[in-house]
VMD Tcl script that draws the C-alpha trace (Angstrom):
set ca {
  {96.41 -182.62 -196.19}
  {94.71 -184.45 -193.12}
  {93.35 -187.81 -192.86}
  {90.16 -188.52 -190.61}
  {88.05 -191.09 -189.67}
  {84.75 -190.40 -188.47}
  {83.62 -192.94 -186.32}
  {83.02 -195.56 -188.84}
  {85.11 -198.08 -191.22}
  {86.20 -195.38 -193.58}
  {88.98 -192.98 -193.82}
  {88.65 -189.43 -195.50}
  {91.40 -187.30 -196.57}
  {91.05 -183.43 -196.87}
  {93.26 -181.14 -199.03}
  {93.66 -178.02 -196.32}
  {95.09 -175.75 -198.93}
  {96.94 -174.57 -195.61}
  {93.88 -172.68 -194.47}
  {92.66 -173.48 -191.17}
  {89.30 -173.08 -191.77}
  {87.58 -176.30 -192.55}
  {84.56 -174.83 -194.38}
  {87.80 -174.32 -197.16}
  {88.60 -177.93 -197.40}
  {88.14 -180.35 -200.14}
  {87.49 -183.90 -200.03}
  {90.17 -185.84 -202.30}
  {90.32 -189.37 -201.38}
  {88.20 -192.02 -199.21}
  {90.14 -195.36 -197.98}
  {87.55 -197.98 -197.80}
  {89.57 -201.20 -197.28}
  {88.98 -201.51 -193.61}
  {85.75 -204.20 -192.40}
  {85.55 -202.77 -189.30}
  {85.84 -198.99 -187.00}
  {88.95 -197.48 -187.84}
  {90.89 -197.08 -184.37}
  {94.21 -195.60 -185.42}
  {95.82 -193.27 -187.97}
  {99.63 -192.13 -188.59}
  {101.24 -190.20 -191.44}
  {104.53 -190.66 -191.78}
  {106.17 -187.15 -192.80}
  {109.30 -189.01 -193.69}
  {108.19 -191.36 -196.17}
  {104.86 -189.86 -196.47}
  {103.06 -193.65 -196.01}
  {99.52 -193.60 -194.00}
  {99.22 -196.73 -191.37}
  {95.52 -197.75 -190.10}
  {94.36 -199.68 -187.83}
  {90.44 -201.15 -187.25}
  {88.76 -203.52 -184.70}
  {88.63 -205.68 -187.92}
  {92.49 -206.74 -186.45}
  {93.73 -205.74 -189.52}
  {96.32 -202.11 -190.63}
  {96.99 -201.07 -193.67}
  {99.79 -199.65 -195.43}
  {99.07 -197.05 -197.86}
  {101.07 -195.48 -200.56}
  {100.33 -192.78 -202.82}
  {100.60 -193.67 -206.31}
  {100.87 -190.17 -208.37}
  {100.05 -191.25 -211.92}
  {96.74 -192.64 -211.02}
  {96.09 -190.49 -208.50}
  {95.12 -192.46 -205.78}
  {96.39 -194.50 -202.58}
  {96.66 -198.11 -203.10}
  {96.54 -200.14 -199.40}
  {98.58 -202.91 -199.12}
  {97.51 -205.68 -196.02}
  {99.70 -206.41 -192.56}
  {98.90 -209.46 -191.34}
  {99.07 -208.37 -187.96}
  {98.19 -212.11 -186.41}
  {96.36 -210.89 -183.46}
  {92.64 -212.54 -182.31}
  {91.30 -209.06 -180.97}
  {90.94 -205.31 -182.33}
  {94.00 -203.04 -182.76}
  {93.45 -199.72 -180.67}
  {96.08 -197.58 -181.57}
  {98.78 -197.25 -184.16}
  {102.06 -195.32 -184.50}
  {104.76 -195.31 -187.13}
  {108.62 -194.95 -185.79}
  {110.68 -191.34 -186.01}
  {112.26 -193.23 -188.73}
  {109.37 -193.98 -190.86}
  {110.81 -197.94 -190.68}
  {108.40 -199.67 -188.79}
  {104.98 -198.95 -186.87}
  {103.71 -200.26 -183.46}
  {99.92 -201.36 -183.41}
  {98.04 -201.65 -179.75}
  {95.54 -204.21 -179.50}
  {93.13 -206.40 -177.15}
  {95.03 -209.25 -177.72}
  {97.37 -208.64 -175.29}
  {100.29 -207.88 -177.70}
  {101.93 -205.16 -179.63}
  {103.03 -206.39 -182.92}
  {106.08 -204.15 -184.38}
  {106.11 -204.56 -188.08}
  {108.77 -203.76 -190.63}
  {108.66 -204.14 -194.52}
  {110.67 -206.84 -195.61}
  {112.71 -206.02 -198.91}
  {112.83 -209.80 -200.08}
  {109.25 -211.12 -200.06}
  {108.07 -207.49 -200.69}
  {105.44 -207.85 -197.34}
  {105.32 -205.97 -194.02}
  {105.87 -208.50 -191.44}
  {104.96 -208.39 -187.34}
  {107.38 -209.19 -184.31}
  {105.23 -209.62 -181.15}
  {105.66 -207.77 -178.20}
  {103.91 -210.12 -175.31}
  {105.98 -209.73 -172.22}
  {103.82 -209.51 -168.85}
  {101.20 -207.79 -170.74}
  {97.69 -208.78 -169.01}
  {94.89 -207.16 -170.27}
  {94.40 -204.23 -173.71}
  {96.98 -201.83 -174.54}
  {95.31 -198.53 -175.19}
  {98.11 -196.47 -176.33}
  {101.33 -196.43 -177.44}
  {104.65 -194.06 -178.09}
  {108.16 -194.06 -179.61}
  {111.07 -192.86 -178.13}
  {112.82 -190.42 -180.47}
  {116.08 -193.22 -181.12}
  {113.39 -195.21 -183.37}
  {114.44 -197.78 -180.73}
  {111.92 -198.13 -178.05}
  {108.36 -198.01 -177.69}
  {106.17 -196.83 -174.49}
  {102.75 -198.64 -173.66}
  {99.61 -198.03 -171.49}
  {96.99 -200.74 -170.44}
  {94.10 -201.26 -168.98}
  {95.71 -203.64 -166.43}
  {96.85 -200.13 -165.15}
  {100.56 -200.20 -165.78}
  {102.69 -198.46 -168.03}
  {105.45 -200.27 -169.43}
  {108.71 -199.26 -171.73}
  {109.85 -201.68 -174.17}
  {112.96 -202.69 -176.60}
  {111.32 -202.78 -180.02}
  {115.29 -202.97 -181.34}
  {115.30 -204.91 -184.77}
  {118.63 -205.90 -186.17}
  {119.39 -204.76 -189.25}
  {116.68 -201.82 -189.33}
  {118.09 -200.25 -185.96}
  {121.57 -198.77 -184.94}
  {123.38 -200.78 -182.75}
  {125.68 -198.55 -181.26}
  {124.98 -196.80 -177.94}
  {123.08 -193.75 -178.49}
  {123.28 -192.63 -174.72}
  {120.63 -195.39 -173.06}
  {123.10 -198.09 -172.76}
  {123.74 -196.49 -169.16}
  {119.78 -196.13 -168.87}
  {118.90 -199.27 -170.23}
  {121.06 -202.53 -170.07}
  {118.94 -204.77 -172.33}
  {117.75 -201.96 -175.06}
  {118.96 -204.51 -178.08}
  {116.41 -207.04 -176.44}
  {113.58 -206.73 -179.12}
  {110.30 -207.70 -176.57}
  {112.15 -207.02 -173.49}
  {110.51 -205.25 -170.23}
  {113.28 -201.89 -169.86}
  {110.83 -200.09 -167.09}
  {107.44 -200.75 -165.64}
  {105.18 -198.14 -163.85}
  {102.28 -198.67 -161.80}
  {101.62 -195.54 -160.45}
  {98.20 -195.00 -162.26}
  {96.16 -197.35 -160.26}
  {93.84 -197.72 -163.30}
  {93.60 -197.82 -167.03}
  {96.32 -195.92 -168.51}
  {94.97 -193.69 -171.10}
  {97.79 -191.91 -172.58}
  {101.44 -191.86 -173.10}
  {104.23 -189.89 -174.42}
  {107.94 -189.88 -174.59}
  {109.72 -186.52 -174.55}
  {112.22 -184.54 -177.48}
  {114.95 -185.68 -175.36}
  {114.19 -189.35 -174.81}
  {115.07 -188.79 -171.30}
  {111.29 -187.99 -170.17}
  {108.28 -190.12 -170.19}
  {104.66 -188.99 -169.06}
  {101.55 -191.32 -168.67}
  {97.76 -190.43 -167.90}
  {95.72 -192.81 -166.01}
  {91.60 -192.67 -165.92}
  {92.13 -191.96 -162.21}
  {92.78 -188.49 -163.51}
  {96.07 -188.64 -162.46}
  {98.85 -187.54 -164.77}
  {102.50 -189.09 -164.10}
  {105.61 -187.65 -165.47}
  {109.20 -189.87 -165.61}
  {112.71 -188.74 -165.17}
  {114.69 -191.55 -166.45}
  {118.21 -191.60 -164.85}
  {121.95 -193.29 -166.21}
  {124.27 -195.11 -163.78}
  {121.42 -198.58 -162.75}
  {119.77 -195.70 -161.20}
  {115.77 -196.21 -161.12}
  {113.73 -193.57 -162.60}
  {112.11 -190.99 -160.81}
  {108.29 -190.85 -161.19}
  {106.39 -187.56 -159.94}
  {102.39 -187.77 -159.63}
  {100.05 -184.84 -160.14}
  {96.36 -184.90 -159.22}
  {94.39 -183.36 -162.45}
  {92.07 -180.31 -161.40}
  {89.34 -181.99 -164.21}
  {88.55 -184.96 -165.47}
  {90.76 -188.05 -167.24}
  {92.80 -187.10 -169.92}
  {92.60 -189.54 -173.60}
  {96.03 -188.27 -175.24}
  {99.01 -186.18 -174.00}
  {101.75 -185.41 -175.93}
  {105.42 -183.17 -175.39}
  {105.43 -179.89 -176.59}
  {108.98 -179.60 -175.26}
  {111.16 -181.54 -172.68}
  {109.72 -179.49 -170.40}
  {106.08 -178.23 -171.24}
  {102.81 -181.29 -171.85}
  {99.73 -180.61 -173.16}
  {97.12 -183.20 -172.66}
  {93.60 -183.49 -173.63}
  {90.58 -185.64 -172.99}
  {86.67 -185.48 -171.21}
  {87.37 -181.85 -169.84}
  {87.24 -180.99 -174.01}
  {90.21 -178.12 -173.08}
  {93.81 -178.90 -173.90}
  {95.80 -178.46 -170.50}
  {99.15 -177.70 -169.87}
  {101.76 -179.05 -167.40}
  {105.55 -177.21 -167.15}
  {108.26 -178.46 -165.40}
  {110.47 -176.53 -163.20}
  {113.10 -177.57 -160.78}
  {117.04 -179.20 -162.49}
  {117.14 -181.03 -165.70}
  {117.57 -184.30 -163.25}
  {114.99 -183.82 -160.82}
  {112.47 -181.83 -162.39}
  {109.03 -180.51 -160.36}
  {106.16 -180.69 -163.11}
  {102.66 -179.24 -162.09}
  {99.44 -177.67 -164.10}
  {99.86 -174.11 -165.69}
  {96.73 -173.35 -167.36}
  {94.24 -174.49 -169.57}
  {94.28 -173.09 -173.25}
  {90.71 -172.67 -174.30}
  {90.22 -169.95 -171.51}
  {87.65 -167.12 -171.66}
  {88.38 -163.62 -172.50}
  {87.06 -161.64 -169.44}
  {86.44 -158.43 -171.28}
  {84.31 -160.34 -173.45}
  {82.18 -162.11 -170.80}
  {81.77 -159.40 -168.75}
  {80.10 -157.23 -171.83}
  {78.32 -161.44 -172.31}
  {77.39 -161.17 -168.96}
  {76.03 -157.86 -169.05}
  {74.02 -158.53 -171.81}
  {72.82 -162.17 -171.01}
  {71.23 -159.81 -167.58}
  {69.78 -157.67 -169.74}
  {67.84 -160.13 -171.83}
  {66.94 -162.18 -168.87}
  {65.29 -158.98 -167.76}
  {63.51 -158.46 -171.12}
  {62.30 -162.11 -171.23}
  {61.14 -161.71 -167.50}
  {58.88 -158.72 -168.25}
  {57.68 -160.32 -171.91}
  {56.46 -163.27 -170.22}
  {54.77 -161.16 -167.38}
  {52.57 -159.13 -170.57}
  {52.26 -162.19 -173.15}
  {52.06 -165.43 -170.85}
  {50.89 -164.01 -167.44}
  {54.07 -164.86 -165.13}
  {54.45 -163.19 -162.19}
  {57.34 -160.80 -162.11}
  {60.34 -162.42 -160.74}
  {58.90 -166.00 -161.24}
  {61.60 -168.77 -161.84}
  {61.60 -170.46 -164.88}
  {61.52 -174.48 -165.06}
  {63.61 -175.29 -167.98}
  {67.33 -175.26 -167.81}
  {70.14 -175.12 -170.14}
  {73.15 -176.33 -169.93}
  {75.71 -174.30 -172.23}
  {79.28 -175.65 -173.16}
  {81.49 -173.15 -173.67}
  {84.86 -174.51 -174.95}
  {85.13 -174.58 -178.40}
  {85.29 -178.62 -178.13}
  {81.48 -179.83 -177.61}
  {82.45 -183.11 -176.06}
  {85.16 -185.49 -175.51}
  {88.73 -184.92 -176.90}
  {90.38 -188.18 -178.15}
  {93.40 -187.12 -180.32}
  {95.83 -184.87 -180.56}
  {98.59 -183.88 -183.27}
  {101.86 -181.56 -182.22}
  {103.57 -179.42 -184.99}
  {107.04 -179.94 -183.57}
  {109.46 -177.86 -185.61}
  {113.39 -179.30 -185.80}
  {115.33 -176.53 -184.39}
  {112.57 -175.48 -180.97}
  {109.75 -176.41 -179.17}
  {106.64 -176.19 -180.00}
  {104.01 -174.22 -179.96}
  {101.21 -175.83 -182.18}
  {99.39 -178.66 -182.11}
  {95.78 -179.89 -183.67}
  {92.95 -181.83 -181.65}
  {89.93 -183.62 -182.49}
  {87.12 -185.36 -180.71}
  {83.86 -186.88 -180.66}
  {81.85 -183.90 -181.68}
  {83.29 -184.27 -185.17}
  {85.84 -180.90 -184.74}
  {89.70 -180.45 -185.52}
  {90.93 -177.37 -184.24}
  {94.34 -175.98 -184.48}
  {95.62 -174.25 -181.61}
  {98.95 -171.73 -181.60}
  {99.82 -170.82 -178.42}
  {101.67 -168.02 -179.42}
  {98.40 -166.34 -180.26}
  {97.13 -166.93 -176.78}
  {96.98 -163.90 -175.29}
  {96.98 -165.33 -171.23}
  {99.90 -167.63 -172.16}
  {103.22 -166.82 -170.92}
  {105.58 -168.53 -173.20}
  {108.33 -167.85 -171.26}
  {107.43 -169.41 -168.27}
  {106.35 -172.07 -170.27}
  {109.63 -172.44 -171.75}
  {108.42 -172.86 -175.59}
  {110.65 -169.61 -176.65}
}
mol new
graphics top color blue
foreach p $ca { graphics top sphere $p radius 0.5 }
foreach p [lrange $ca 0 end-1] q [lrange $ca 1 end] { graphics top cylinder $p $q radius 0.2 }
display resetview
């Protein structure tokens, strides 16, 4: 199934019948408890609960009740003043983070005893919207980007739901069991930061700024600081990036083509730069377009010289502009396939001209999947 909300207050959920061809699809459900434009949506595969968020501050937790057939929403009071922007549930399925314009992240966790989902605020130094937001694989930390152009990495440690022994940041991190505290801060972007993401590993962070700059982190043990490598993006700003691997990024956004970034270099200092784009033209195919588009320019050319009285060889006053990725416009979201055992090498987008397309790069003929270490 998929869940999508289409620019408005509601959210629709599609039974796929594993086809990829949306014309196959079938409406089952519509959520219609939010007051407001639904800004966020996670699916939890490990307890298979849906979060949303809306500009009408609120999220919802939903759970599928199978005898009636439906999913009942139960309220988070999320006890913020402006809209949520973003929302992501933990690797653990245990607790979600929720961006917002109130300059907060509230980090809510179901409490047993008064059967409610309850919010611990994340405040610290935050000035301005968080956009987006990521967890780090340990279900212990949470990554943020703002649009008082920093990126920031966060404890979001609660006692009780969280492990408290050393999972292997304890050298990395010296305050990770600080829920709220400030573990790393980044300013490289020198403007809104767009995206994040945090890496397989843990070890790896990457953040996109609307400078269209993309910025990729090397965290290090020992009180060492982390090492943070710019690149310069050939196109325009990116909206979402995500890891396919620890060492391969796909991000997406106003050039509506997913992009791909590799790393080379050691594990510790690793040299990331742009690979290729994946929604790239098949040159046998527009070289016979080509051919033919010449041909029927030619045809028109004459046609209008007989029927309308143009001179031959007269140029025409209307232009048009032609798109020719398969995205029509913007790209705002993006969903990875990550299998347990390897990288991966599928992912879904979506964007503001109402498509989802699923992409396998393994079917991508001008991919090299080697060099982009996802075999």
């Amino acid at each position: 199934m998929i869940a999508i909300a289409p620019n408005n207050d509601q959210v629709f959920i599609y039974e796929t019948k594993g086809t990829k061809d949306p014309s196959k699809w079938v409406q089952k459900y519509v959520l219609l408890e939010h007051g407001g434009f639904v800004s966020g949506i996670d699916w939890s595969p490990v307890t298979n609960l849906i979060v949303t968020c809306g500009h009408d501050r609120n999220a919802y937790v939903w759970k599928f009740e199978e005898k009636e057939d439906q999913w009942k929403p139960t309220l988070v009071i999320l006890r913020i003043n402006r809209a949520a922007t973003a929302v992501k549930w933990s690797p653990a399925g245990n607790k979600f983070a929720v961006a917002s314009g109130a300059k907060c992240v509230p980090v809510c966790h179901f409490e047993e005893s008064n059967d409610w989902w309850i919010s611990k605020m994340i405040k610290k130094n935050i000035k301005s919207t968080v956009l987006s937001l990521a967890w780090c694989v340990n279900n212990k930390f949470v990554i943020t980007g703002s649009s008082d152009f920093k990126c920031r990495v966060y404890s979001a440690y609660i006692a009780g739901i969280d492990a408290s022994e050393d999972d292997g940041f304890g050298d990395v991190f010296a305050q990770q069991h600080e829920f709220g505290e400030i573990l790393a801060e980044f300013d490289q972007a020198k403007a809104w930061v767009q995206a994040v993401a945090w890496s397989p590993s843990g070890f790896r962070l990457a953040f996109a700024g609307h400078g269209s700059t993309i910025h990729f982190v090397q965290l290090l043990g020992g009180g060492a600081a982390p090492v943070v490598q710019t690149v310069t993006m050939p196109g325009l700003p990116y909206l979402d990036i995500a890891f396919l691997g620890d060492n391969t990024v796909v991000a997406v956004g106003f050039d509506s083509n997913p992009a791909l970034y590799v790393a080379g270099g050691s594990d510790s200092e690793p040299v990331w730069g742009f690979t290729d784009v994946v929604d790239k033209k098949d040159e046998k195919k527009e070289e016979a377009k080509a051919a033919k588009t010449a041909t029927s320019a030619a045809r028109s050319m004459f046609q209008d010289a007989a029927s309308r009285g143009h001179a031959v060889g007269a140029k025409r006053t209307t232009t048009e502009i032609v798109i020719e990725t398969i995205h029509k416009n913007n790209i705002n979201c993006l969903q990875v396939f990550t299998p347990a055992d390897r990288s991966a090498t599928t992912f879904s987008t979506s964007g503001v001209d109402g498509r989802v397309i699923y992409w396998d790069l393994s079917k991508k003929s001008h991919l090299n999947l080697k060099a982009l270490k996802l075999t």
